[in-house]
N, C-alpha and C positions, 0 to 999 in steps of 0.2 A: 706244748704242755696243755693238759689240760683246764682251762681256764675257772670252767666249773667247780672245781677240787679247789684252784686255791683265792675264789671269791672272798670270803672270809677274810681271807690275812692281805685284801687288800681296802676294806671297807672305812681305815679308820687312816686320814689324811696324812702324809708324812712331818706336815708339820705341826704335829701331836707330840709335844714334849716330852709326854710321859713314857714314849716309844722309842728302845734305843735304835732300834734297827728299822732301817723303810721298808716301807714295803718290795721295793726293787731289790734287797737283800733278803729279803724273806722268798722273793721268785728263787733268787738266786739258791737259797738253801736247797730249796725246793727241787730245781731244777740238776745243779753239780752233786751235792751231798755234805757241803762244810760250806763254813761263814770262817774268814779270819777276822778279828776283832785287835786290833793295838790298842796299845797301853788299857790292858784291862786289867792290869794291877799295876802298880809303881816298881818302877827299875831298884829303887831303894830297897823293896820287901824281896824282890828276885833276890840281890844281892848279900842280904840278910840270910835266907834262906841257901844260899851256895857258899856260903859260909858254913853252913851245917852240913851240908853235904860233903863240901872238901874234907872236912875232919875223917868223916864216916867210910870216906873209899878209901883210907889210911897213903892217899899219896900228898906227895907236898906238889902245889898249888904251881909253886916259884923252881919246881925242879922236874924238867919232863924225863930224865931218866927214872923215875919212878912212877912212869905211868905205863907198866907192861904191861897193861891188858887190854886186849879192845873195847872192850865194853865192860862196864859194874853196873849192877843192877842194888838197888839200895832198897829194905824195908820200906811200910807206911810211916808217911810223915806227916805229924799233927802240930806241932810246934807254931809259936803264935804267925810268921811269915807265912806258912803254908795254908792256915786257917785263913788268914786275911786274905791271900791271891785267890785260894775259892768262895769267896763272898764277899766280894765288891758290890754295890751298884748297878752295876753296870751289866756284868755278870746275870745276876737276880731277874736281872729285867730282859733280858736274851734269853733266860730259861722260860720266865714266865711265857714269851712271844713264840717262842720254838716247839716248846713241852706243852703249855695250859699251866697259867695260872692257878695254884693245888696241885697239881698232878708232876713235881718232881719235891726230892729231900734235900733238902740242903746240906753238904759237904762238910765234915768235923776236919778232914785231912785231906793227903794229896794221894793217899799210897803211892806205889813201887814209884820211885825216882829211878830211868835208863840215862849213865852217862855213858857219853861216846868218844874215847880217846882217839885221835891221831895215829893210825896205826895202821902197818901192808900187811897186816892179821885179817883171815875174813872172820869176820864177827860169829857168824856160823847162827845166826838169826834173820838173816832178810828175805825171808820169803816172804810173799805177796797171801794175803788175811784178812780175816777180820776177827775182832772181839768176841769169842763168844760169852756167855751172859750165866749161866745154871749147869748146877751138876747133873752126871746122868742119874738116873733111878736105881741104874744097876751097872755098876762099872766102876772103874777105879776114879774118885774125884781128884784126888791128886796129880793124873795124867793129864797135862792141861787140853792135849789133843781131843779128850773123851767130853769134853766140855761142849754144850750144844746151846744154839739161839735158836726162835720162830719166829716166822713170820709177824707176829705179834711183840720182839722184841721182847721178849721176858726178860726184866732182870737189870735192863737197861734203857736208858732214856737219850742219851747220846754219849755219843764217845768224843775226849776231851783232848787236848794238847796246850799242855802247860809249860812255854819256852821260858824256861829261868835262867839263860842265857843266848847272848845273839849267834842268832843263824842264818850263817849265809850259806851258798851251793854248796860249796866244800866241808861244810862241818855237819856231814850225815845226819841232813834234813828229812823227817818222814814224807814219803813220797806216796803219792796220795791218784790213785785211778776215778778219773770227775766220772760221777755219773754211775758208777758201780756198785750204789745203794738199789738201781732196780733193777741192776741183774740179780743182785743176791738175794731180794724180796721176791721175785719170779723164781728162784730156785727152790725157797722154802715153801713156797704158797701148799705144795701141793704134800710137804711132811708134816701139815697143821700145827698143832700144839706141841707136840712132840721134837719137832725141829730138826734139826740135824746138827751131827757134831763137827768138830774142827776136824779132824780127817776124812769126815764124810763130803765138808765143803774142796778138802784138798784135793781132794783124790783126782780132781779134772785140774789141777792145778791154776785155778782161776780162770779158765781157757776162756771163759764165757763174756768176760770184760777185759780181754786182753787186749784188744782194737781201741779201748779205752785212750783219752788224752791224760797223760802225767803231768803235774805238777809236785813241786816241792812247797814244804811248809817252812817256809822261812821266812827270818821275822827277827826285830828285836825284842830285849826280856821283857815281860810282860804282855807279849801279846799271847793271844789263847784262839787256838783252833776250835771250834766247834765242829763237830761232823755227826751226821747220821751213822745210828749205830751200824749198819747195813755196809756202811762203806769200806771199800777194799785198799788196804794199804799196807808201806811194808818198812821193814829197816834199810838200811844201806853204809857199809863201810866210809870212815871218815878218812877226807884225803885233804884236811885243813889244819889250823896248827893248835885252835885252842877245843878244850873237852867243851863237848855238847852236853845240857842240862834238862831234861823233857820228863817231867808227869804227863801223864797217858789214863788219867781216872774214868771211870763211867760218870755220870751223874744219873743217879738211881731213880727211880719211878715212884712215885706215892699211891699212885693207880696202874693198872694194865692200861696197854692203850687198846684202844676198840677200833676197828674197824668200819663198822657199821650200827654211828651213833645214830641214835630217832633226831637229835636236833642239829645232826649236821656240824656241829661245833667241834670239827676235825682240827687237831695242830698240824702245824708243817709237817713235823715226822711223822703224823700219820697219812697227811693227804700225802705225801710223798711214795708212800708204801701204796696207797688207793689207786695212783696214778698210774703204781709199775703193773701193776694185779688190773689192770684196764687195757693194757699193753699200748699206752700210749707214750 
């Protein structure tokens, strides 16, 4: 890694209170593409909130013959539980260290809730992806495919994972390709501003981070995945017994991120990107 890049995010001593993450976790961002974070909200507010959710996927809780489907995808959720789990503490202060202090929005809701039932259904969503961020110009916005990020990350500040219930191997944990934030920041570099869209990323079907190491994101409720928006991940069929709970939100930008600031006061998600565009 380039050392030079991430001078900054190691200048201020780890045992600086005000700091939720070390600096060894900020390489670390740096370096893979996500930070997992436990208990970055209370099991109690998870719990509260999947209570609102079980009403909403119209199955009973207490009865798995009524969980035919593989997967439910649930509207935005704003409701007090969801507001609380995106703005903790804790939270606040990992955006601040990751994004720049100013330069992300704070969270009203969690949007789309993906549950994941027990089920020898293929879900017919686990391809290997990433987030994209802005509609095309000219295209259908609706077709999520037609959706385009840049290198610049328009749109987006990082991509999130909100476990409102525990997940272990079995219970179709997002599986997560380390380090596929600089393949995907090398592939955009060269469609500038304009970016590319979800089918234009697929079209090599991720071939470019496929040597990539997997990991799963799993976790008890409350903990919250951080990752670089860049990063490549996917669903996966659940082969456990209880339904899986996951907000998946961006956290939004308050600024564009620059590339090439005059004071050098690069965040991780940008030194990150400077680092892959260096081809280091």
């Amino acid at each position: 890694m380039d050392h030079e890049l991430v001078e900054r995010s190691s200048r201020t001593p780890d045992s600086d209170r005000s700091r939720v993450l070390t600096n060894t976790q900020i390489e670390q961002f740096i370096r893979d593409g996500f930070l997992k974070i436990e208990a970055a909200f209370a099991r109690d507010v998870a719990a509260q909130g999947r209570a609102i959710l079980w009403r909403d996927t119209g199955c009973d809780e207490r009865d798995p013959t009524t969980w035919t489907k593989p997967v439910i995808r649930l509207g935005d959720y704003g409701q007090a539980p969801f507001a609380r789990a995106a703005n903790t503490p804790v939270l606040h202060q990992a955006f601040d260290q990751l994004v720049g202090a100013g330069r992300w929005r704070p969270r009203e809701s969690l949007g789309t809730f993906v549950v994941r039932f027990p089920s020898r259904e293929d879900p017919g969503d686990a391809g290997w992806h990433i987030d994209t961020s802005f509609p095309p110009e000219n295209g259908t916005a609706s077709d999520y495919l037609d959706w385009r990020v840049n290198v610049r990350s328009k749109g987006r500040a990082l991509l999130m994972l909100f476990l409102f219930s525990d997940v272990e191997a079995n219970d179709a944990p997002t599986r997560i390709r380390v380090g596929s934030h600089f393949d995907i920041a090398r592939r955009l570099a060269p469609a500038g501003d304009s970016g590319l869209s979800l089918r234009e990323l697929a079209a090599k079907g991720f071939a470019d981070c496929g040597q990539r190491r997997e990991v799963l994101a799993t976790g008890a409720a409350g903990t919250v995945y951080l990752c670089h928006p860049f990063l490549v991940h996917a669903a996966q069929q659940h082969h456990g017994t209880c339904p899986r709970f996951l907000a998946q939100p961006p956290l939004l930008p308050a600024e564009p991120f620059c590339l090439n600031r005059t004071n050098a006061a690069y965040s991780p998600v940008e030194q990150a990107i400077r680092i892959a565009l260096a081809g280091d």
